[in-house]
C-alpha positions in Angstrom: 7.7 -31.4 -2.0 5.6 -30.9 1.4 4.7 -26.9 2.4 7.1 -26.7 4.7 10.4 -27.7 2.2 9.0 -24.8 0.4 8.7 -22.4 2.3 11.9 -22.5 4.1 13.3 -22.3 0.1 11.6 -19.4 -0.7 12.8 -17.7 2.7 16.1 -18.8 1.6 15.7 -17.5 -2.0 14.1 -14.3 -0.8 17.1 -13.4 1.6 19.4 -14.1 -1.1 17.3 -11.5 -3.6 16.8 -9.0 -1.2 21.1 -9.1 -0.2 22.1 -9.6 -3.9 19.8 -6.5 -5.0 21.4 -4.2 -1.8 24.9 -5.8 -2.8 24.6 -4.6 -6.8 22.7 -1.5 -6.0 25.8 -0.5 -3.4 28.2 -1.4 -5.5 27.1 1.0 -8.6 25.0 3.6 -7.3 26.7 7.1 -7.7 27.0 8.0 -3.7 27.6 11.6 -4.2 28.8 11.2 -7.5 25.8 12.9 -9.2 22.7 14.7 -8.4 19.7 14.9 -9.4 19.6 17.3 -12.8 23.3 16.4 -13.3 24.8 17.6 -16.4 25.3 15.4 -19.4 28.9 16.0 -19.3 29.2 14.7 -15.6 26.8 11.4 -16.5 29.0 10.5 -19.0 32.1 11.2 -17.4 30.6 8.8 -14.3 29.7 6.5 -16.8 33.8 6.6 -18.4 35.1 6.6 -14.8 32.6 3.6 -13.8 32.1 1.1 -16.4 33.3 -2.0 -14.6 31.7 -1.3 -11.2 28.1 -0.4 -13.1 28.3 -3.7 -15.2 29.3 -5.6 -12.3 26.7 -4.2 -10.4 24.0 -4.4 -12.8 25.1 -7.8 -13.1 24.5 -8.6 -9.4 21.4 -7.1 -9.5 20.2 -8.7 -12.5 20.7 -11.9 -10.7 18.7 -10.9 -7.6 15.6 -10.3 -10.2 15.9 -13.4 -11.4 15.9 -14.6 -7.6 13.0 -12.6 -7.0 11.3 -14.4 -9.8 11.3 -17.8 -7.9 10.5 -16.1 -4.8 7.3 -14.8 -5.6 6.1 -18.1 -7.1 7.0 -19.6 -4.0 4.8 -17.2 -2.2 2.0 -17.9 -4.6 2.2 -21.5 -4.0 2.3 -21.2 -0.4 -0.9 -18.2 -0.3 -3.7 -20.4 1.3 -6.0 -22.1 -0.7 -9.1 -19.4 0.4 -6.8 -16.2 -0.5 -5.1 -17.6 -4.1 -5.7 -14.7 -5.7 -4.1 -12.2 -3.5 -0.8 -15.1 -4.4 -2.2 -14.4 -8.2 -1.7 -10.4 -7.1 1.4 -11.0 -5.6 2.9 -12.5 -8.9 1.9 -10.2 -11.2 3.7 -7.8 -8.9 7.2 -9.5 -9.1 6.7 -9.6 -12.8 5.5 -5.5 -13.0 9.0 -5.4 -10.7 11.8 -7.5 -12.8 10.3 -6.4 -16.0 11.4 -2.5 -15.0 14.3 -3.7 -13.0 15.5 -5.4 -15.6 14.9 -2.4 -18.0 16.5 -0.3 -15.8 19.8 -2.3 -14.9 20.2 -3.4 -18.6 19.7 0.1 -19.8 22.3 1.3 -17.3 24.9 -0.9 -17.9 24.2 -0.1 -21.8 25.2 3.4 -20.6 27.8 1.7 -19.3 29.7 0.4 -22.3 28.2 2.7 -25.0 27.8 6.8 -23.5 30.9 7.6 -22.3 32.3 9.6 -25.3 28.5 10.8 -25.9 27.4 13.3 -22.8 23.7 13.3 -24.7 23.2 9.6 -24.7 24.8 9.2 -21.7 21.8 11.5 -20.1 19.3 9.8 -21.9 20.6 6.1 -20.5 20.7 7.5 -17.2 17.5 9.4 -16.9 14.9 6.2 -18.2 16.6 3.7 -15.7 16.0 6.1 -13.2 12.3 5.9 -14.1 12.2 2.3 -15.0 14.2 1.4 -11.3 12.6 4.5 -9.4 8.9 4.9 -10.5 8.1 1.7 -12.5 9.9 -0.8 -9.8 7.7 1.2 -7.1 4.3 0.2 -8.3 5.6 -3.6 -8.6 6.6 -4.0 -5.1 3.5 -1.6 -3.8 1.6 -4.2 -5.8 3.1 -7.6 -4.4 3.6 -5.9 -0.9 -0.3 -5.0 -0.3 -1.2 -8.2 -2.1 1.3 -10.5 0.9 0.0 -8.4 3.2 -3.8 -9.4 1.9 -2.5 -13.0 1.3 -3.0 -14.1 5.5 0.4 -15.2 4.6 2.6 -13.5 7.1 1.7 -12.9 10.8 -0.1 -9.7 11.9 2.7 -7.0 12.7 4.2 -8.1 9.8 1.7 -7.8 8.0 0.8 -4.2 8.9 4.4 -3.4 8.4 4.3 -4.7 5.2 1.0 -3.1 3.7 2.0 0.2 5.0 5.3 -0.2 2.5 3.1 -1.1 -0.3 0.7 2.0 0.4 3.6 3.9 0.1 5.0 3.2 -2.7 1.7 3.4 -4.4 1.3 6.5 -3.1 2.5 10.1 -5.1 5.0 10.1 -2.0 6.4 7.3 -4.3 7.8 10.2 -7.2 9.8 12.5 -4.7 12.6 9.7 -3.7 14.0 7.5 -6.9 16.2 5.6 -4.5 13.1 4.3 -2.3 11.9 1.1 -4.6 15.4 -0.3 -4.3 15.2 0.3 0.0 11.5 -0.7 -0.7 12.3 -4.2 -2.6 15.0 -5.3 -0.2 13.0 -4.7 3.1 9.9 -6.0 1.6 12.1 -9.2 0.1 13.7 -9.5 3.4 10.4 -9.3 5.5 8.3 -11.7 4.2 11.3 -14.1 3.5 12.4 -14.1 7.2 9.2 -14.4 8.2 9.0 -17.6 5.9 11.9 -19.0 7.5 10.3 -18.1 11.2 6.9 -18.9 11.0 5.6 -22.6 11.6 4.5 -24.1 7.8 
């Protein structure tokens, strides 16, 4: 397969990560539904209320990681020959990211089908997905964010744009917003795919 068959794939793949991941995380996310410190009693009542919405959206998401997967060996592959291991960077960020994300959705939907009637396991399956998908997730896309950035991969301004997102999330800015690795991973995934799809092979 030449360079350029592969890289309009991964764009393609990486578009459909980023919109699968926004998809499941809009479909389950508690929009007002809790806040942070909620109760047990309300996280378990969410999770009694919700348990088809959370599994489907878990489910979505879970699909997106596995997108997200491909994606980022793509990149590697396409990472020029002189900056490989920036690509090698890159891939051990994807994995540091879909190893938590997958923690973190599987957890949730566990909560899901199993905390309902139980307000103390309920918090507890809430709460580490919320570090797993939050924190954990953060470090992983920080990681393969500075590392495309790094990779001569993408054009300048992108680039930039894209290294700054890593430095973020790397940063302690990173702990005061759970909901920013999600945001993070779909405009990162987004990014650098469109620019794959846009930029001469």
């Amino acid at each position: 397969m030449v360079r350029s068959d592969v890289q309009r794939i991964a764009g393609w793949i990486g578009l459909a990560a980023a919109g699968l991941f926004g998809l499941g995380s809009l479909l389950w996310w508690p929009w007002g539904e809790l806040r942070p410190g909620a109760t047990p009693v309300a996280i378990a009542e969410f999770y009694s209320q919700n348990p088809v919405r959370i599994l489907i959206g878990g489910g979505v998401s879970v699909i997106a990681l596995v997108l997200f997967v491909i994606f980022g060996a793509a990149v590697r592959q396409l990472v020029p020959e002189s900056r490989k291991l920036t690509g090698d960077i890159a891939l051990a960020g994807v994995v540091v990211t879909t190893v938590a994300g997958l923690a973190a959705e599987t957890i949730n939907m566990g909560g899901a089908l199993r905390a309902a009637n139980d307000p103390a396991l309920a918090q507890a399956m809430y709460e580490i997905p919320q570090v797993f998908g939050g924190y954990t997730s953060a470090v992983g896309v920080g990681i393969f964010a500075l590392a495309v950035a790094a990779s001569s991969l993408l054009p300048r301004w992108s680039a930039v744009l894209v290294g700054a997102t890593g430095i973020v999330l790397l940063s302690p800015a990173a702990l005061f917003i759970v909901e920013v690795a999600g945001a993070a991973f779909v405009l990162v995934s987004a990014l650098v795919a469109t620019q794959l799809l846009t930029t001469e092979g």
